[in-house]
N, C-alpha and C positions, 0 to 999 in steps of 0.2 A: 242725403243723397246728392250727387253732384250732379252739375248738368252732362257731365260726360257721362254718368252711370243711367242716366236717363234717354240715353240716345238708343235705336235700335243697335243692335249687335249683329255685325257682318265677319263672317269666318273667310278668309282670304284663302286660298290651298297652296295656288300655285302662283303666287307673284303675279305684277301687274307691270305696265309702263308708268315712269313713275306722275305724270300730271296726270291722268286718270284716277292712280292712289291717292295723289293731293287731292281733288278734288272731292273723290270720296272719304276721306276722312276729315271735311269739314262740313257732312251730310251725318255721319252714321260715326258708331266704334266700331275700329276696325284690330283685330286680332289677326294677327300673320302667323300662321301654323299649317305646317303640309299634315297631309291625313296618316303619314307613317308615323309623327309625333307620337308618345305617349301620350301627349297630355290633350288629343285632337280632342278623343267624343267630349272627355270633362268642358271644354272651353263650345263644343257642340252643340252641350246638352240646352242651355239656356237664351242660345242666337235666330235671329230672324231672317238671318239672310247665311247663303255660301255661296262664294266664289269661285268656281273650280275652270280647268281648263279641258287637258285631253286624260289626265292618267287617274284622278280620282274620280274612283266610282259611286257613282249616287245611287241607290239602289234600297230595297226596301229596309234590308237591314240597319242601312248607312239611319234611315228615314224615322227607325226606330228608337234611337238615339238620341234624334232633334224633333221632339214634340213642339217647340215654338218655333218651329222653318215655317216660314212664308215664304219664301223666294231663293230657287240655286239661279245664278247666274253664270254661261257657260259660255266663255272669251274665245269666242271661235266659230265654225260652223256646225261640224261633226255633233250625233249628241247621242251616238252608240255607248256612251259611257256614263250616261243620264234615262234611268227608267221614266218617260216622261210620263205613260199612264197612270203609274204611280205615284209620280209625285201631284200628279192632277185630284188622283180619288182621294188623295189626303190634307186637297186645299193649297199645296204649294205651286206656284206659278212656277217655270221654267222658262226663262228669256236665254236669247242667245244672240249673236252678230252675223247674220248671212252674210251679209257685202262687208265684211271686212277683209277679206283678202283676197277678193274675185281680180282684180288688175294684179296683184302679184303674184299670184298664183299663175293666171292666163301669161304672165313674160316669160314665168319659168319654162313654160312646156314647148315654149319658143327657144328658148333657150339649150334646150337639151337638143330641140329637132335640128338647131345648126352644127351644135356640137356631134352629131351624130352623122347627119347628112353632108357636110362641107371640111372633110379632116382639117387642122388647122395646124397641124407639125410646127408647135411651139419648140423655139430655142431661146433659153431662158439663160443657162450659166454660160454657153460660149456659141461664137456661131459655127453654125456649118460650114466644115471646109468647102471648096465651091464646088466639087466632084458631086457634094451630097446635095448641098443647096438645090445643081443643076438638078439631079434625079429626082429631087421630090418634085422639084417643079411640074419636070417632064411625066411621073407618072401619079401624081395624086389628081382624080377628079373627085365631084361630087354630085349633087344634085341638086336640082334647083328645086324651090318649093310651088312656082307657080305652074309648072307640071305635072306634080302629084295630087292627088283624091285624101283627103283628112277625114278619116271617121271617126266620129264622136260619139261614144257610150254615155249615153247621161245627159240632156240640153238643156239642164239647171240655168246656175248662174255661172260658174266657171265653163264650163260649156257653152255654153253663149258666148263667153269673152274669147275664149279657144276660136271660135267658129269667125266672131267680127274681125281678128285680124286676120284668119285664114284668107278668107274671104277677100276684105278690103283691104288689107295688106299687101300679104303676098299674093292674092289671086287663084288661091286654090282652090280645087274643084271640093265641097262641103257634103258629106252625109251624114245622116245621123242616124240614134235609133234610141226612145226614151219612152216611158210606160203611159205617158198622159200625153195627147193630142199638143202639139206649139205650134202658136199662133204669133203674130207680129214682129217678126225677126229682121234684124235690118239688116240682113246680108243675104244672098242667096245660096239655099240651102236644101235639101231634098231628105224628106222621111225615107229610109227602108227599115226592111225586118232587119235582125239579127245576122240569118246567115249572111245577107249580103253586104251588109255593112261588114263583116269579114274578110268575106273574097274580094271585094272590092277596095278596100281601103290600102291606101301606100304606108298611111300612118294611121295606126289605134291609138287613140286617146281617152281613157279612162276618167270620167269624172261622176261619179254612181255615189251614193252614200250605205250606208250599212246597214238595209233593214233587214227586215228577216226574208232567205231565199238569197243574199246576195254574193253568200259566203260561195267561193272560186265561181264565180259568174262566167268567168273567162278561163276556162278547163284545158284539155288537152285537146277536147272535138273541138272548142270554139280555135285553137290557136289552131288545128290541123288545116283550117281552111284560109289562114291568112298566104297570103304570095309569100313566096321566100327572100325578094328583096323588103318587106314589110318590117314597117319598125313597131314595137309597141313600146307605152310611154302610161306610167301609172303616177297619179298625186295624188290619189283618191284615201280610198285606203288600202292595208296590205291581204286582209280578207280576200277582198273578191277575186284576186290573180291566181291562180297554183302557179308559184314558184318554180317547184321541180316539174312540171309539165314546160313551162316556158324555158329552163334551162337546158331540157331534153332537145326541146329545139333549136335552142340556140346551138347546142355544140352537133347538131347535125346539119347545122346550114339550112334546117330550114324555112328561118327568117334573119334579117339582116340586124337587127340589134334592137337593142331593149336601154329603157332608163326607165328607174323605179325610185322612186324619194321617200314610199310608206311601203313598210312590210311586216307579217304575223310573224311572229309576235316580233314587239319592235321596242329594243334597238334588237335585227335579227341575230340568230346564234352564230355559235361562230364558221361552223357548218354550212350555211345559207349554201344551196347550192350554184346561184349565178355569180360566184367570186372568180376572179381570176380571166376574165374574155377581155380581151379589147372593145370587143363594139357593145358592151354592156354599161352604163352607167349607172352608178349607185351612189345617192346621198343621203344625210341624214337629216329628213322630214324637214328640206331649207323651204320648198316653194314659198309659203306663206313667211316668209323671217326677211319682211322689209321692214323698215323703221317704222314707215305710215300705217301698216295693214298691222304690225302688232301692236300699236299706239291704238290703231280703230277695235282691235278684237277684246281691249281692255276698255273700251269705253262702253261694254256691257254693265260698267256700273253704274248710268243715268238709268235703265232700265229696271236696274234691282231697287234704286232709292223710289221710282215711283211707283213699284208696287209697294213698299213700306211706308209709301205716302198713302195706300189707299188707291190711286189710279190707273189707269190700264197703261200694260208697256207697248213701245212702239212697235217691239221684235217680240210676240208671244214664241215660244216651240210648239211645231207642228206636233199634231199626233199623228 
């Protein structure tokens, strides 16, 4: 037997950055195979470790298959796609990367709130005759950010970064509303309930994860209560929004526009009802797609090697 056939065996699903894969394949064997392969459970059956991201599901089934899993590691936040009590009651650890994309994620949502709030009437292939140049001058305004109230669903960790440049940034007015008591915040920030974080808010901001109960969290009653100049802005996931609730009122004015970056089921269909609005922005799932934060969401694999060493990981998954 060779010294490679003696190394633990890690099943890779969904690609890595590649000095995170260097590095882990001079730890461990490393098999690169997605889960639609044929030949996934056979290369499965006999591995200690798996690597997965957002689309392969770990789940009891999956679980049944890899009798020698010790450790999934999950390059990212989210871990709606990882049974983690499961893989618990049968010995396997579940690590994952919370702060790996909290600063790219928190510029995203800045990012959309200017594109939404400040029109920016790009002219790219020719310029504006000056008839037009003048009119748009004359009648585009916007909005400033240090004038409006930011509410925040969720005061995790992207929620916290959403909030520290609100805050210390721009100067905006901070509320939030989140299931567990926060404490220590270095910006100033005021708990309410639900409804008022609603009616109150200039901008909804979505940052909630997907446990159970979160599915359309933000319905047709929670949108009813938003102001009609109210923006809402989702990076969370596409779960907890109702889509055709939110698009009901977008096309009756009554609220001022929407950016969504995650939607059920995703990539959405072709159908998706919020296509086609101007003050609607829709991409696909970038927030987290900087160079750093997907380098760090793959460096979930110091995590997987030390549980195959035996020792405890830095980033255990909550239950």
């Amino acid at each position: 037997m060779t010294k490679t056939e003696i190394l633990p065996k890690v099943i890779l699903a969904e690609g890595s950055d590649l000095r995170p894969l260097q590095w882990l394949k001079e730890q461990v064997r490393v098999v690169e195979i997605g889960s639609g392969d044929a030949r996934f459970f056979e290369e499965l059956a006999d591995a200690q470790g798996l690597l997965v991201r957002t689309y392969t599901k770990v789940n009891a089934g999956l679980l049944d298959r890899a009798p020698k899993l010790k450790v999934v590691g999950r390059g990212g936040v989210g871990l709606e796609n990882i049974d983690v009590p499961e893989c618990r009651r049968r010995g396997v650890e579940v690590v994952y990367t919370p702060d790996a994309n909290t600063l790219a994620v928190g510029d995203f949502v800045f990012g959309y709130l200017l594109q939404l709030l400040r029109p920016w009437e790009f002219f790219r292939e020719s310029i504006y005759p000056p008839k037009e140049f003048k009119r748009i001058r004359d009648t585009v305004r916007g909005r400033q950010l240090n004038e409006l109230t930011i509410g925040i669903l969720g005061m995790g960790r992207v929620g916290r970064r959403v909030g520290h440049i609100a805050a210390n940034g721009f100067g905006m007015r901070v509320i939030y509303n989140d299931l567990i008591p926060i404490t220590a915040l270095d910006f100033p920030a005021t708990a309410v309930d639900k409804p008022a974080l609603y009616r109150e808010a200039d901008i909804l901001t979505i940052h909630v994860d997907m446990r159970a109960g979160n599915e359309n969290l933000v319905g047709a009653e929670q949108i009813a209560l938003l102001k009609p100049t109210a923006v809402v802005i989702n990076t969370s996931r596409g779960e907890v929004l109702d889509a055709a609730a939110l698009a009901k009122a977008v096309k009756e004015k009554r609220i001022f526009g929407v950016a969504l970056d995650v939607f059920a089921p995703e990539p959405p269909l072709e159908a998706f009802p919020l296509l086609g609005f101007q003050n609607v922005l829709l991409t696909p799932h970038l927030a987290a797609r900087t160079t750093t934060a997907m380098e760090n969401m793959s460096w979930v694999v110091r995590d997987v090697v030390e549980v195959l060493k035996g020792n405890k990981a830095k980033y255990p998954a909550p239950l």
